[in-house]
N, C-alpha and C positions, 0 to 999 in steps of 0.2 A: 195466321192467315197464309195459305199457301195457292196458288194464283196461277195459272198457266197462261203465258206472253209471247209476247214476240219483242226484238231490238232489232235496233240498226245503230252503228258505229259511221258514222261520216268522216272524212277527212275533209278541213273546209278548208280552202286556201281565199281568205276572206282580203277580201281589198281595204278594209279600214282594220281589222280586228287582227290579221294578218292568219297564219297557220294555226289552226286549233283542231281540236275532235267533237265532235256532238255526240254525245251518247242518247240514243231515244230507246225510249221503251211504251209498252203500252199501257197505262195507265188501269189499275182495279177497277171495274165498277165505270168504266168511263168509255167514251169513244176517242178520245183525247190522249195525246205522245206525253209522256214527262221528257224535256230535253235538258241536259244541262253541258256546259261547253266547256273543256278542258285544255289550257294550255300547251301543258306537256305528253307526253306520250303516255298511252294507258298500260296502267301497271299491271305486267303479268305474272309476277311472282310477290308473295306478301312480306311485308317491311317498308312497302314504298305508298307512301300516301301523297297527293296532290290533289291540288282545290280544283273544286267545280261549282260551277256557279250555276243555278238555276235560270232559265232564261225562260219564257214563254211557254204557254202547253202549246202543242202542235196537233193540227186536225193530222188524219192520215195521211192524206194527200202531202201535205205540209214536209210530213216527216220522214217520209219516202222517197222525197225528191231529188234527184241524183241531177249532174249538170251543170248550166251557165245561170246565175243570177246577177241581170244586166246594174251595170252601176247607176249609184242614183237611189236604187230601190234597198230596202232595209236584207243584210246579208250578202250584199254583192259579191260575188263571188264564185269560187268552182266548187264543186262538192262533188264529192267522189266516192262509192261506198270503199270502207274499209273493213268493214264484219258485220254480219249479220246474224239471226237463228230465232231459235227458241229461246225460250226465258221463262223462270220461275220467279216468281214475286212473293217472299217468304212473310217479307214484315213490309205494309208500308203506310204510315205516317211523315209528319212534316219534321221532326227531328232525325228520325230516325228510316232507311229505306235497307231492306235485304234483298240482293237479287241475284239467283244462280243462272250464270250465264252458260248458253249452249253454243258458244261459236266455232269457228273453226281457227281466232286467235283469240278470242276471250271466253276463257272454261272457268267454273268454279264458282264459290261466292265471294258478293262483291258488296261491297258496305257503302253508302251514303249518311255521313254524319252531320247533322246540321250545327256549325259553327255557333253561329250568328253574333260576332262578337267583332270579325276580323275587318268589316268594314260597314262605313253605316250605312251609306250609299244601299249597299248589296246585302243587307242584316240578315233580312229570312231567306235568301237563297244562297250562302254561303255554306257548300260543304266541302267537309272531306270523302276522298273518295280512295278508295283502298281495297285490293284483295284480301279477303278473310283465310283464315286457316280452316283448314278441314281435317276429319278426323282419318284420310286416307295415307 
């Protein structure tokens, strides 16, 4: 499956969750964001892998949203873009996600592996997330 998308990289400075990144992208076949939320900084060169946790689909609107999210309300918090573009959507199932990103900090392909081991709480939205190699 090869898929033409679009992303957005968020940087959230979240009042309960604290500093994270939201990766969204446009989902196959959908009107609907895949978001999943990243502790650490997203990895630009490959050998570095870090969990991401699936969190909610996101309407557009949802996943676009840049700003103040008043406390109280679920994601309170600042959100600020931090990249954006084009996106190819190579592979996507629920183990397994392939996504060539066009950004102006995140290029290349990028893997989503589903865990679903590492916590039980979080089973089916536990992945790893990692830049692939290419053959350039």
């Amino acid at each position: 499956m090869k898929e033409y998308s679009k992303f957005i990289i968020v940087e959230h400075h979240a009042i309960k969750a604290r500093k994270h990144f939201d990766v969204r992208f446009k989902m196959p076949n959908s009107k609907n964001w895949a978001s999943f939320a990243c502790r650490k900084d997203i990895p630009k060169n490959t050998g570095i892998k870090i969990l991401a946790v699936r969190t909610h689909d996101h309407s557009e609107k949802e996943a676009l949203f840049l700003g103040k999210i008043e406390e109280g309300k679920y994601g309170a918090g600042i959100l600020k873009k931090w990249d954006d573009g084009k996106c190819e959507i190579l592979k996507y199932t629920n183990q397994h996600i392939i996504v060539d990103f066009k950004g102006k900090k995140v290029k290349g392909l990028y893997h989503f592996v589903n865990t679903g081991v590492i916590n039980r709480k979080y089973k089916e939205r536990t992945y790893m997330f990692f830049k692939g190699k290419t053959n350039e």
